[in-house]
C-alpha positions as CSV (number, residue, x, y, z in Angstrom):
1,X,0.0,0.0,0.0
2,X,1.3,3.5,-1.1
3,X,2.8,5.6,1.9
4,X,2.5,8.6,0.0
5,X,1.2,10.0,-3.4
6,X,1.3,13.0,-5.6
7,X,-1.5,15.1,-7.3
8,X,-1.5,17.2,-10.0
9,X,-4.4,19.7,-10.1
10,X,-5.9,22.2,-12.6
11,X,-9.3,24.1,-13.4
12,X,-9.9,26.9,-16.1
13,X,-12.7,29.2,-17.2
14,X,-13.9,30.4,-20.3
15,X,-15.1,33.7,-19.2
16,X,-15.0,34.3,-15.9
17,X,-17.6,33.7,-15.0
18,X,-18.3,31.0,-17.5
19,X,-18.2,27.4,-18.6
20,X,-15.3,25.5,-16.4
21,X,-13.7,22.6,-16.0
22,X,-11.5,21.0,-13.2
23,X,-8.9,18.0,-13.5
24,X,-6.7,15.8,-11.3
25,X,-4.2,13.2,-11.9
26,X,-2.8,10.9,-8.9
27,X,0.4,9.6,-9.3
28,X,2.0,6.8,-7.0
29,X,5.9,6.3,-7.4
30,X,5.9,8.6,-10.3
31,X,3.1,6.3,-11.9
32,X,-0.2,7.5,-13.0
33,X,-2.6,5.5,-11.1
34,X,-6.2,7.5,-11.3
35,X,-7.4,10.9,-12.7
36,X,-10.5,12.5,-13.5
37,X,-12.2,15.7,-14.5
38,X,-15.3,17.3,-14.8
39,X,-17.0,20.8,-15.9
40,X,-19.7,23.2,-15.1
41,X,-21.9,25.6,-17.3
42,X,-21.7,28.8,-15.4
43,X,-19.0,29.3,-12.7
44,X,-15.4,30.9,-11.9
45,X,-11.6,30.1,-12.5
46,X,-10.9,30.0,-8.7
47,X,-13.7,27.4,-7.8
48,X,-13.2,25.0,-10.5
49,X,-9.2,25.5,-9.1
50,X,-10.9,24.4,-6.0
51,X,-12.8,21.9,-7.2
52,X,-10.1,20.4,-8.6
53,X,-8.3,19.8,-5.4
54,X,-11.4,18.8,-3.6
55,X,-12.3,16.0,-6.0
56,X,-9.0,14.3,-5.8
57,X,-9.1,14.1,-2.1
58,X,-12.7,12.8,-2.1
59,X,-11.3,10.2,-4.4
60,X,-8.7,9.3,-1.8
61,X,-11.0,9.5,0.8
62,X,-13.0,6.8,-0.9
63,X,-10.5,4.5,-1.5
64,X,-9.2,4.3,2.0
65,X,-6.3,6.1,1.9
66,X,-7.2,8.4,5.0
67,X,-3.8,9.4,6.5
68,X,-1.0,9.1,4.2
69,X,1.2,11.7,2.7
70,X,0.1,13.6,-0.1
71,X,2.0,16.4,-2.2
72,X,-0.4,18.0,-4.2
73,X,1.0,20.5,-6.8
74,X,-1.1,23.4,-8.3
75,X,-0.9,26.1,-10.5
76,X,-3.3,28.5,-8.6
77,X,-1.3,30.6,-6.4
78,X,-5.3,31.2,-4.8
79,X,-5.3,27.7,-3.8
80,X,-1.7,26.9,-2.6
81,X,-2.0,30.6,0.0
82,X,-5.6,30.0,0.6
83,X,-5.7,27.0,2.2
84,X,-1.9,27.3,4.0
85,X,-2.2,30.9,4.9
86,X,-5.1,33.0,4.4
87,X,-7.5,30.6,5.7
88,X,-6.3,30.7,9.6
89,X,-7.1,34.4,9.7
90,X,-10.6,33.7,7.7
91,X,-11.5,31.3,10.6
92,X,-10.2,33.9,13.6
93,X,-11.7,36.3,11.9
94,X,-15.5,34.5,11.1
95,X,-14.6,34.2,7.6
96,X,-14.6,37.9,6.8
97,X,-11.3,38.7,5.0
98,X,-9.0,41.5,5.9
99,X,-11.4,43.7,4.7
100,X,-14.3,42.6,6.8
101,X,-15.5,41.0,3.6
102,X,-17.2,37.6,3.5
103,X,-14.4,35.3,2.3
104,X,-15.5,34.1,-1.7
105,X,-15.9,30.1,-2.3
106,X,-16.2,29.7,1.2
107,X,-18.3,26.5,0.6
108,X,-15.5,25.3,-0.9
109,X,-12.5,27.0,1.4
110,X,-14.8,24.8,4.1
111,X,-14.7,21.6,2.3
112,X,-11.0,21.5,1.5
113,X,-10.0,22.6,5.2
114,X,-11.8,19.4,6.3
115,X,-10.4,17.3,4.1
116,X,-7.4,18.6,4.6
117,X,-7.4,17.1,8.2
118,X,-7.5,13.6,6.6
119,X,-4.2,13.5,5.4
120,X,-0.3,14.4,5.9
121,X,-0.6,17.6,2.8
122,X,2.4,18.8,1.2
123,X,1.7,21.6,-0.9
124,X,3.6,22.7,-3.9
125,X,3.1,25.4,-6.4
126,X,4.1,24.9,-9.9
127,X,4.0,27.4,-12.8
128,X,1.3,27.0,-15.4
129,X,2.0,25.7,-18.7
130,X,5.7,25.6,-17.5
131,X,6.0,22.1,-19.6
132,X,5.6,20.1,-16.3
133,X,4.2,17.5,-17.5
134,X,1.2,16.2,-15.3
135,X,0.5,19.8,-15.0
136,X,0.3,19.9,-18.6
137,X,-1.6,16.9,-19.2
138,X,-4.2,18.0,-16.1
139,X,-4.9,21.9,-18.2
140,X,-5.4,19.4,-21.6
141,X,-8.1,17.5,-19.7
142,X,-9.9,21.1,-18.5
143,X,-9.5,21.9,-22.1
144,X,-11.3,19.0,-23.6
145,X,-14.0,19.5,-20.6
146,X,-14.8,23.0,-21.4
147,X,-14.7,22.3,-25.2
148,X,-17.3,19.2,-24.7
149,X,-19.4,21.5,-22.5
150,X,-19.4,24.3,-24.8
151,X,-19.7,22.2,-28.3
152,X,-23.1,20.1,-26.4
153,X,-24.7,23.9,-26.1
């Protein structure tokens, strides 16, 4: 049984707001083992970034893996300082922002901060369309997921 595993993340917009789409790949020793993706008629860039990250530790969840170590690399600088920064200071502060703004996505800021408990997270940023290669492949599958969406229309 895997110790540890690595996801690649990615969601995109056409329009903001607009159609999106969200993928993840899972890799164990460097080996793709799982990935999916999905899209949605009328939302944002950051939620479907969210989305993206949400799914893939549902999917773990599922499958028992409750506990291990996960590095999970994204290209959304929102996500990777949301969820290991700004969100302790949402929570002291009854998600109001520094502002005294209601925090946006909070739904989804919610959701991943609880399933962030499940697991030992690593977080890593990577630059977009960089030529990283699961990065790549995980922006080709929100491609193909807003071009289905938008083509069936």
């Amino acid at each position: 049984m895997a110790k540890s595993l690595t996801i690649f993340s990615d969601g995109g917009c056409i329009g903001n707001p607009g159609i999106g789409a969200w993928a993840y790949i899972i890799l164990e020793d460097n080996k793709e083992i799982f990935y999916d993706s999905g899209s949605s008629g009328d939302t944002t860039n950051n939620k479907m970034e969210l989305t993206a990250v949400i799914k893939a530790l549902i999917y773990l969840e599922k499958i028992g893996k409750k506990g291990i170590d996960v590095e999970i690399n994204t290209d959304s600088q929102y996500v990777k300082n949301g969820i290991t920064d700004w969100i302790n200071n949402w929570k002291k502060n009854g998600w109001k922002t520094a502002n005294k703004k209601a925090v946006k996505n909070q739904e989804y800021w919610k959701e991943l901060d609880q399933l962030t408990t499940l697991f030992n997270i690593k977080w890593k940023w990577v630059k977009g369309h960089s030529g990283v290669e699961h990065n790549e492949r995980c922006d080709t599958l929100v491609q193909q997921e807003m071009e289905k969406l938008s083509s069936s229309g």
